[in-house]
LOLUM-836893 format. One record per residue (C-alpha): x, y, z; residue in three letters. Coordinates in steps of 0.2 Angstrom, whole numbers, padded with zeros to 4 digits, always signed. Each point is the difference from the previous one (the first is absolute). Layout:
<lummis>
XYZALA ...
</lummis>
This chain:
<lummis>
-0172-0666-0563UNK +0018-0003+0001UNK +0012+0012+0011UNK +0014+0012-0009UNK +0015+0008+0004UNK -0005+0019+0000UNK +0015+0011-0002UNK +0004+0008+0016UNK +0010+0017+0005UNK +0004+0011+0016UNK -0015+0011+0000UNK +0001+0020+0002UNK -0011+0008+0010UNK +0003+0016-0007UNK -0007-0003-0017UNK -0015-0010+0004UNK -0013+0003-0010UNK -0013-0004+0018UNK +0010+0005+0011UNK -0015+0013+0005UNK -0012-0010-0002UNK +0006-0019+0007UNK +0002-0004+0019UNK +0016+0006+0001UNK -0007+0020-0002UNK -0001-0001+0019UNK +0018-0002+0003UNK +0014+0014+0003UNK +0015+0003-0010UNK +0009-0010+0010UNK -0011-0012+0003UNK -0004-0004-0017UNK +0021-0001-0005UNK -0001-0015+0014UNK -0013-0008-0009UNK +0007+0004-0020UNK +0015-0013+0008UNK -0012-0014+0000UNK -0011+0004-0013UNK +0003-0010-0019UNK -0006+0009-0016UNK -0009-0018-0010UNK -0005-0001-0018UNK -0014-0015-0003UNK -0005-0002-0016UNK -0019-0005-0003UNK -0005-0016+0004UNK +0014-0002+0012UNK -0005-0007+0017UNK +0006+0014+0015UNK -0003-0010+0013UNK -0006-0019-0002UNK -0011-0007+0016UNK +0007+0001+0016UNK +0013+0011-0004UNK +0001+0017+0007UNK +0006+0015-0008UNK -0003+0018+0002UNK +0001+0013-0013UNK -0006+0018-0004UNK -0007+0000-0017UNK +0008+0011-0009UNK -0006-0003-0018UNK -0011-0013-0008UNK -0015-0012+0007UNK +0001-0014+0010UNK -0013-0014-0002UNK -0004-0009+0017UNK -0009-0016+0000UNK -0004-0017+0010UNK +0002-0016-0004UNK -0014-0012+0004UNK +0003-0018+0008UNK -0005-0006-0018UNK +0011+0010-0010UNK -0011+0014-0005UNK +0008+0017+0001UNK -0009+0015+0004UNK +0004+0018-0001UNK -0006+0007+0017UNK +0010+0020-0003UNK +0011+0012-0009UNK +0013+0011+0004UNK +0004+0015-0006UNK +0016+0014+0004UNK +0000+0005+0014UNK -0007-0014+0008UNK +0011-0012+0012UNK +0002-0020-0002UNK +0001-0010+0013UNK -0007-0008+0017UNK +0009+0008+0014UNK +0004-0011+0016UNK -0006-0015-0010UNK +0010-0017-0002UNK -0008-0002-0019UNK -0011+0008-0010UNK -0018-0008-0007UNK +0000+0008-0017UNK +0014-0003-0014UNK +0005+0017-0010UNK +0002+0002-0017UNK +0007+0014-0012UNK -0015+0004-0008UNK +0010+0012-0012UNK +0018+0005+0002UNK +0002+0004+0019UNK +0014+0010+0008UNK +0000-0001+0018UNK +0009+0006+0014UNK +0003-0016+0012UNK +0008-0004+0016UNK +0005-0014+0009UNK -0013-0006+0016UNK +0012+0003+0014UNK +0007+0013-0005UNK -0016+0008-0005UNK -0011-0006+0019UNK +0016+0009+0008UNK -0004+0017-0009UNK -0017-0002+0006UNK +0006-0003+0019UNK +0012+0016-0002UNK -0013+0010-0009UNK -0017+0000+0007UNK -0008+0011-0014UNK +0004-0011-0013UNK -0011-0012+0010UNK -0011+0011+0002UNK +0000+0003-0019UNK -0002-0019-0004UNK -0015-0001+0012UNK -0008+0013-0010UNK +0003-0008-0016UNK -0006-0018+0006UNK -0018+0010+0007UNK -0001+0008-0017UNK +0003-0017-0007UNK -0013-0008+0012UNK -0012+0015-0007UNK +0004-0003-0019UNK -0005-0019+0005UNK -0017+0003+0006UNK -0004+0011-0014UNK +0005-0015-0012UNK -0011-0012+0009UNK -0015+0011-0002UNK +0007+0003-0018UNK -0001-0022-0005UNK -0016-0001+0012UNK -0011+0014-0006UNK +0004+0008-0015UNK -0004-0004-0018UNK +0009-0007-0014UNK +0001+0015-0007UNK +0004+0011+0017UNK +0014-0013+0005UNK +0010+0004-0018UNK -0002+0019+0004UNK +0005-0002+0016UNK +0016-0007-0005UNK +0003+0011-0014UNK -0002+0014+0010UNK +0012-0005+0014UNK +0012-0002-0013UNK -0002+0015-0007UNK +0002+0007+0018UNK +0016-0009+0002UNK +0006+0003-0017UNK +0009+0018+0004UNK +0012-0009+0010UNK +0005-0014-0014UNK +0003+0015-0013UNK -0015+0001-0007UNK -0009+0016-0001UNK -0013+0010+0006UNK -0004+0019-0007UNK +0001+0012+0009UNK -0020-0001+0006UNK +0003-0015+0006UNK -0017-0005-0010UNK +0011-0010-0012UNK +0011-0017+0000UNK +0009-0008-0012UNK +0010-0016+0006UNK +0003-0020-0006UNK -0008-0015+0009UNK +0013-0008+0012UNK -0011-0017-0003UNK -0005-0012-0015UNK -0018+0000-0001UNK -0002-0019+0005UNK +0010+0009+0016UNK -0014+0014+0002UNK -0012-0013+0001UNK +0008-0011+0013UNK +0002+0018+0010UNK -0017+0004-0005UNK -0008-0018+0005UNK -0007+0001-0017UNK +0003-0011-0018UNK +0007+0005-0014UNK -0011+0004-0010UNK -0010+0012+0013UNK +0016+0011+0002UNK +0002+0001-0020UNK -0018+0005-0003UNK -0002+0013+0015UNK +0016+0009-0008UNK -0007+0001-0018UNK -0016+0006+0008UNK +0009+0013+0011UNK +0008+0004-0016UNK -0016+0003-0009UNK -0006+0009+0011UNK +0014+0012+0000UNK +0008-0002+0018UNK +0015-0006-0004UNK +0010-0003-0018UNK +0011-0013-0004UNK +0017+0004-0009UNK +0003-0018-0002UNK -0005-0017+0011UNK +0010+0008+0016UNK +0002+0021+0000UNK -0016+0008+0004UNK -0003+0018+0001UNK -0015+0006+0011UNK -0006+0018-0006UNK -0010+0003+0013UNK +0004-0010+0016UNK -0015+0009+0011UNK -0012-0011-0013UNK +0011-0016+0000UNK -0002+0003+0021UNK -0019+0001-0002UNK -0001-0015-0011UNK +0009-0009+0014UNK -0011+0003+0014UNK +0012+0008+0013UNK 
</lummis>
């Protein structure tokens, strides 16, 4: 992976498409017009490295998913998370970060600086309150992964992931109707990336899609968009 130059702008507050949804929702008006004069709208295009080992950044995720992996004393890579709008990037109070992160499609972020950025959360108590929120429901989302590459079956862990995707896929402009029984969205990973992600080969990922193809779960548009017609079954299939 090599690093890019994202394009960069002065980010708006007022227009962002998370602004409800991101950590930032617990800060007033005039809170949040002291924090927009920090805050950098970024564009990452996929495959782009965000932030390389050790270096920190944080960012709202505004659009896209980011790839999160680990690189082994040997070389080996491996994915350990993605992330998804409007999910937040970055170790706070930490002086580097263990994982590198990757654009796994087209990525627009909201970012700031790290002094900058620590001093908002030493004027604003809530926003820390927020990211200590987040990093439990990270911790949570963790646990239920390790029982997910421990326990489950081929078969469960694709439909796991499938579905988690599908229950992100609202906030990366995909769709859901309005029964929310339906999902229609494109894979952020290659399938050699699934199975890294997965701890599976190859080979098992292909063949459990085709078989949750036959079996009606999902359908496949083409190799990466995937509709779900029916996400209760695809969320039975999986086990949860």
């Amino acid at each position: 992976m090599t690093a890019g130059t994202p394009f960069e702008l002065p980010a708006k507050c007022d227009t962002c498409v998370v602004r409800h949804k991101s950590i930032c929702a617990v800060l007033s008006e005039d809170e949040l017009k002291d924090f927009n004069r920090i805050a950098r709208h970024r564009r990452v295009p996929t495959g782009q490295v965000i932030a390389a080992d050790s270096e920190i950044v944080f960012a709202n995720i505004l659009d896209g998913v980011v790839k999160l992996t680990k690189t082994l004393a040997d070389g080996r890579q491996q994915i350990v998370g993605l992330q998804f709008p409007p999910d937040f990037l970055g170790r706070i109070y930490a002086k580097e970060s263990p994982y590198f992160a990757e654009a796994a499609t087209d990525v627009e972020l909201c970012a700031f600086p790290k002094d900058g950025f620590e001093g908002m959360l030493r004027r604003y108590p809530g926003l820390e309150h927020r990211l200590f929120e987040n990093t439990l429901d990270e911790l949570d989302s963790a646990r239920e992964w390790m029982l997910l590459l421990g326990r489950k079956t081929a078969r469960e862990r694709v439909a796991s992931l499938l579905m988690m995707i599908a229950r992100r896929a609202p906030n990366v402009g995909c769709s859901h109707t309005p029964d929310n029984n339906f999902a229609k969205f494109t894979l952020p990973l290659t399938r050699a990336d699934l199975a890294d992600y997965l701890g599976l080969t190859l080979e098992t990922v292909s063949r459990q899609i085709t078989n949750l193809k036959k079996a009606d779960i999902i359908e496949l548009i083409d190799n990466r968009e995937i509709i779900v017609p029916n996400l209760d079954a695809l969320e039975d299939v999986a086990g949860n």
